[in-house]
N, C-alpha and C positions, 0 to 999 in steps of 0.2 A: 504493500500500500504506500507506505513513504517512497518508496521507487517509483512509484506513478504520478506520485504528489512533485516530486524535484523535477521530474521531466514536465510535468504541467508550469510550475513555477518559471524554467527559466525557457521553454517555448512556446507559453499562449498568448504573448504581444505578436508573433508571428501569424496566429491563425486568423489574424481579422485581416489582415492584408491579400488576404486570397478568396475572401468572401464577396464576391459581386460585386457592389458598388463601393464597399472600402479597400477596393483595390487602389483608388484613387487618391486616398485621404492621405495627411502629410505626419505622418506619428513622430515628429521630430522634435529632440528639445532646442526650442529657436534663443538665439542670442537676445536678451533683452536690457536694455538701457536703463540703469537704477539707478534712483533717487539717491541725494546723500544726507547720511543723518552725521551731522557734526555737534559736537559738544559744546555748549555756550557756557555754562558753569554749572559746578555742583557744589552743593549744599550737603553740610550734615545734617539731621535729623537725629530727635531722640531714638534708642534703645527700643524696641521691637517688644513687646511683652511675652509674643508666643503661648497665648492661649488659647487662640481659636481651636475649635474639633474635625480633624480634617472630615470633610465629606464627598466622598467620590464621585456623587451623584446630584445634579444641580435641577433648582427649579428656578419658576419666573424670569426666565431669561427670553429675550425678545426671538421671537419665534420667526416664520417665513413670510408671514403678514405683516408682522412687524417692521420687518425687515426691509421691506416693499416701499414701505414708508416714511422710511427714514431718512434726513435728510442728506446731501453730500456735504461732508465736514469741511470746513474752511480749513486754510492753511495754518490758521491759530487754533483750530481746533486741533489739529492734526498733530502739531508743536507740543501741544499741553498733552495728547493721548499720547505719546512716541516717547515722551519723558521718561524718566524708569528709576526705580529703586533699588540700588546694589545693597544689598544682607552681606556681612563678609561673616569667616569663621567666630570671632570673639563677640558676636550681637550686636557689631556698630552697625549704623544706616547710614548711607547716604541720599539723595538725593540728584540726580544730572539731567539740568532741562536740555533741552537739545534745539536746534533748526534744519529745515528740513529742506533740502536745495533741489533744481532738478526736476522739481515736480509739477507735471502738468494733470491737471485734476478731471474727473471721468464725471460729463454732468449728468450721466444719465443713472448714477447715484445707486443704489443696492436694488439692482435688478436680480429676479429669479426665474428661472426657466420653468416653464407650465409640461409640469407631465403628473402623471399618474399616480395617486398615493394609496396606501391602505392602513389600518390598524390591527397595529401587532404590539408582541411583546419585546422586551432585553433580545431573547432567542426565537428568531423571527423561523415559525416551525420549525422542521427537522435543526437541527444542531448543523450547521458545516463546518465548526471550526476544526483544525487539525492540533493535534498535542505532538509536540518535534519527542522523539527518545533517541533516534539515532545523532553517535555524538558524530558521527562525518557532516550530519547537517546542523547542528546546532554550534558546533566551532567553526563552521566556516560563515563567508557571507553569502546571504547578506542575514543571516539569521542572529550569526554574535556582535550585529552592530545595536542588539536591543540589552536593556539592563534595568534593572529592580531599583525602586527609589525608598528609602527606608522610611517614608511615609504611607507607602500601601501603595506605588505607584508605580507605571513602566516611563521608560523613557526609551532614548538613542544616541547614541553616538556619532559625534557630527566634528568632530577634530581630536587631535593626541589628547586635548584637556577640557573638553566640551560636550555636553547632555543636554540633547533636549527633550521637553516635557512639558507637562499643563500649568497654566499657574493656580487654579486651584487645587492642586497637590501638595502647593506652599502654603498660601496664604484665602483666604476666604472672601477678601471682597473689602473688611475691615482692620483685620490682624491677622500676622503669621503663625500655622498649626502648631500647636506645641511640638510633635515630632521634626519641624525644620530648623530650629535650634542647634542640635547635631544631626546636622544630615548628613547619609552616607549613600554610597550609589554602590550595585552592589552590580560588577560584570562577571559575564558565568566563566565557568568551567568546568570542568570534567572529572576531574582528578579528585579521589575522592583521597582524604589527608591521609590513610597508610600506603598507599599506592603510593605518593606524593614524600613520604617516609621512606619505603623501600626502593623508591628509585636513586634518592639522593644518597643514602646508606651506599648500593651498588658503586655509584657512581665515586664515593669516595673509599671502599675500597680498593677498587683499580685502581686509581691513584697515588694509595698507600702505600701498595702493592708495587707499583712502576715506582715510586720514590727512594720507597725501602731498600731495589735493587741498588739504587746507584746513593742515594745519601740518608744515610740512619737520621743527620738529624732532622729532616725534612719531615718525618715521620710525626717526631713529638710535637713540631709547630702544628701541623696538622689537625693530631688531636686536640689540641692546645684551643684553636679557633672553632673547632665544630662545637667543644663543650660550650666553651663561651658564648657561641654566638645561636646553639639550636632553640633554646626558653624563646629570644626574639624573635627568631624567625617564624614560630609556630604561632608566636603571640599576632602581630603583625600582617600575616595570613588566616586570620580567621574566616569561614568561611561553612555554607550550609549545604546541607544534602548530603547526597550519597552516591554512589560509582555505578548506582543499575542504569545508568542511561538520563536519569533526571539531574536537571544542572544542579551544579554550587558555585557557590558565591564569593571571589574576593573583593572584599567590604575595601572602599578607600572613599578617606573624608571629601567633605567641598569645601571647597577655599570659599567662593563668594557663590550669590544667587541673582539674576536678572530678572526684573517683571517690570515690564509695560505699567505705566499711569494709568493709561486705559482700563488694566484689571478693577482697581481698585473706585469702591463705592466713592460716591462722592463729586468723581470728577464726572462722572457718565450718570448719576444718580440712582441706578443701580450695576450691578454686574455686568461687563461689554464679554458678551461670550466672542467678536470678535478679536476679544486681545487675551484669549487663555489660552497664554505659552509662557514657558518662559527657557531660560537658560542656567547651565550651571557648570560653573569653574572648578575641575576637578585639583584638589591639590597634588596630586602627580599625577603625571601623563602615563598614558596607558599604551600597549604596542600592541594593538587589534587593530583591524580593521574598521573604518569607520563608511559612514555613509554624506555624500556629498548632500547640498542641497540645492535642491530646484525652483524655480519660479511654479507655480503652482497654473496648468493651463485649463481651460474650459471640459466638460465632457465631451464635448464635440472632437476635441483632439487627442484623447484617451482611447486605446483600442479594445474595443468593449464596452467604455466608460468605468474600466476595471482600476482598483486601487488593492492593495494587500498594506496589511499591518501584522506584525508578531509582537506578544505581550505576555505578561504573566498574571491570567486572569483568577480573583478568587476562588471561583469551583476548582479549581484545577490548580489545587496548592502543590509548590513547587515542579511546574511543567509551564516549558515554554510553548505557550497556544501560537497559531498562526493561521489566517482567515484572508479571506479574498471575497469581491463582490462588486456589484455595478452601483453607480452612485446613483440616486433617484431624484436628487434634485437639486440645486446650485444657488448661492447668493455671489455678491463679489469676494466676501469674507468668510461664509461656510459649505461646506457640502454635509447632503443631508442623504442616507444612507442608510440599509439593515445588513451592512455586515456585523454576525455574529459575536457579543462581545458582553461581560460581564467584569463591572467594578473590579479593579488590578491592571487590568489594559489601558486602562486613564493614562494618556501619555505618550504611548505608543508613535512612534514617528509612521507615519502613510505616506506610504513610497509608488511609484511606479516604475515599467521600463518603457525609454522610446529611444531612439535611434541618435547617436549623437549626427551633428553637424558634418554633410561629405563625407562620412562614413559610414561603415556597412555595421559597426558594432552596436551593442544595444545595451545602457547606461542605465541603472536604477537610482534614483534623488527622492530626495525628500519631498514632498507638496502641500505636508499638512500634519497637525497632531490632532490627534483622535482626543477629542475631549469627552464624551461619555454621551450616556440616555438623555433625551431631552425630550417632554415634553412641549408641546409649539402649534400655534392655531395655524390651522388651514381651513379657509372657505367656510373660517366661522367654528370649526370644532376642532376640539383638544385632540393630537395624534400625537404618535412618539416616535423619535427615530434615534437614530444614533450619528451623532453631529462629529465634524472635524473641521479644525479651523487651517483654513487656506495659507500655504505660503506668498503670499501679495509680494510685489517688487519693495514697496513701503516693508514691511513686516521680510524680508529678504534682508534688506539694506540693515535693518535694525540688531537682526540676529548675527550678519554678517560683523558689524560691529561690535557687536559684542567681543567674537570671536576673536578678532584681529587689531583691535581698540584705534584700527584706524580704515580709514572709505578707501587706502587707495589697493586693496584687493577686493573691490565689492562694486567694481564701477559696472559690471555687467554679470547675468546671470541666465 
């Protein structure tokens, strides 16, 4: 079954290009010209209390009608949403307003595309998600570019020192969850801790062993450092699960945390589910594989209108789930969808593959973080779908920055 599942994963962007009239269609990720978000000043801010209750699951958020509605933000608005608040390790805050250069504004304002909807649940009938056990697919990519966020949440890996993720997984609208305080991000692996024991054991026996032929005292420094130094190593690498094929976890702190002004109540007067993402500065760089990011394009140029996400959903304690499906409906800033998915996926980066530029290869990026169930009027009545917030050039530019704390790798995307 997983055999059938890797062969579907990295060739069904392929099978719509031979289907009749999307023979035609351009499944390419096109070069686009980004806005630049520059830094005008930061401020500190008091100390963060951290006692919000994290909640995975949002309500009263401005729905598809809403949506419709709403008007196009000015450039001052845009300024004041785009601002953001760094959390570093020790509880400071700061504050950095930003301006926003570049940008020519879209007046035809949060449009959504008119198709077809129904009322369902979380798991929209039959279950389709997949549970990864085999570790050839869960160490490789693009599966090891997702990670546990020690507030009950998933994320992605999107540079050597960078995660991205919901900003309701940090923070609520008003104040930071108590669990973001020490937050930990937590990237799988395989290795279950005696396995992880008896290879480094091996490993320094040969060495012992090839030392000892040629210098006795190389021997005792040997021993000298392993005693010394195995309590830390073990300590250091903590880490969860077990070696039957379901991942574990090495646990490494965040230095700092990014979130949009936008998230926060107050500026929007309630919760802007288009600004629930945020970013997070890992304190050491990790050597996996990570995932690029993308401008986020219409369904129209999606083959299938297909998107996938892998996360580590509640029911399914400790196992990395992973799910696919067709989007059902669009604003500028969300996609509205029932791919499969239960509280612990909150997070999850939403990727696709399209063909790079003049070439024949085929590139999976980032387009979106899967923010959870949503409740949302259409045509007057309450439905629920499962929502993901769009990577925009604006919201590109911003996370790019983050990343790189300067625009001049973010001029295009």
């Amino acid at each position: 079954m997983e055999h059938i599942l890797l062969l579907f994963i990295f060739f069904v962007p392929t099978l719509g290009l031979t289907n009749g009239t999307e023979t035609e269609q351009d499944f390419t990720w096109h070069s686009t010209k980004i806005p630049q978000i520059v830094s005008e000043r930061t401020l500190s801010l008091d100390n963060p209390k951290f006692e919000a209750k994290t909640k995975l699951e949002l309500n009263s958020v401005c729905g598809i009608e809403c949506q419709r509605k709403l008007p196009v933000p000015s450039l001052s608005d845009l300024k004041d949403l785009l601002s953001y608040e760094t959390v570093f390790e020790n509880g400071t805050r700061t504050l950095t307003e930003v301006n926003v250069l570049g940008l020519v504004l879209d007046p035809s304002g949060n449009t959504t595309t008119q198709r077809s909807s129904r009322k369902k649940r979380q798991i929209y009938g039959t279950d389709s998600r997949f549970s990864i056990y085999d570790k050839r697919f869960m160490t490789n990519f693009p599966f090891n570019t997702a990670v546990k966020v020690s507030t009950g949440c998933s994320g992605i890996l999107i540079s050597p020192k960078h995660v991205l993720t919901a900003a309701h997984c940090l923070h609520n609208g008003k104040d930071y969850v108590k669990g973001s305080k020490r937050l930990r991000v937590g990237l799988m692996r395989t290795k279950s801790r005696g396995e992880a024991r008896k290879r480094k054991a091996a490993k320094r026996s040969r060495r012992e062993v090839s030392a000892a032929q040629e210098e006795p005292e190389v021997v005792t420094e040997l021993r000298r450092r392993s005693k010394g130094g195995g309590r830390k190593q073990r300590r250091s690498g903590r880490k969860q699960g077990t070696s039957d094929g379901t991942p574990s976890f090495q646990w490494t702190r965040v230095k700092s945390t990014h979130i949009p002004k936008g998230w926060f109540k107050g500026v929007s007067g309630d919760i802007a589910l288009d600004y629930d993402y945020a970013v997070l500065e890992l304190k050491r760089p990790h050597k996996r594989k990570y995932m690029d990011l993308g401008i986020s394009p219409t369904i129209k140029m999606m083959p299938g209108s297909m998107i996938h996400f892998s996360g580590f959903d509640n029911d399914r304690s400790g196992q990395l789930v992973y799910r696919f499906c067709s989007i059902s409906d669009e604003s500028n800033d969300l996609f509205y969808q029932y791919c499969d998915a239960e509280p612990g996926a909150t997070g999850s980066g939403v990727y696709l593959r399209l063909k790079e530029p003049n070439k024949k290869k085929w590139k999976r990026k980032i387009i979106a973080v899967y923010s959870g169930h949503q409740w949302v009027d259409v045509n007057g009545e309450q439905q629920d779908y499962n929502v993901a917030v769009r990577i925009t050039p604006l919201k590109y530019a911003q996370i790019c920055f983050w990343i790189h704390g300067n625009d001049e790798n973010c001029t295009r995307g």
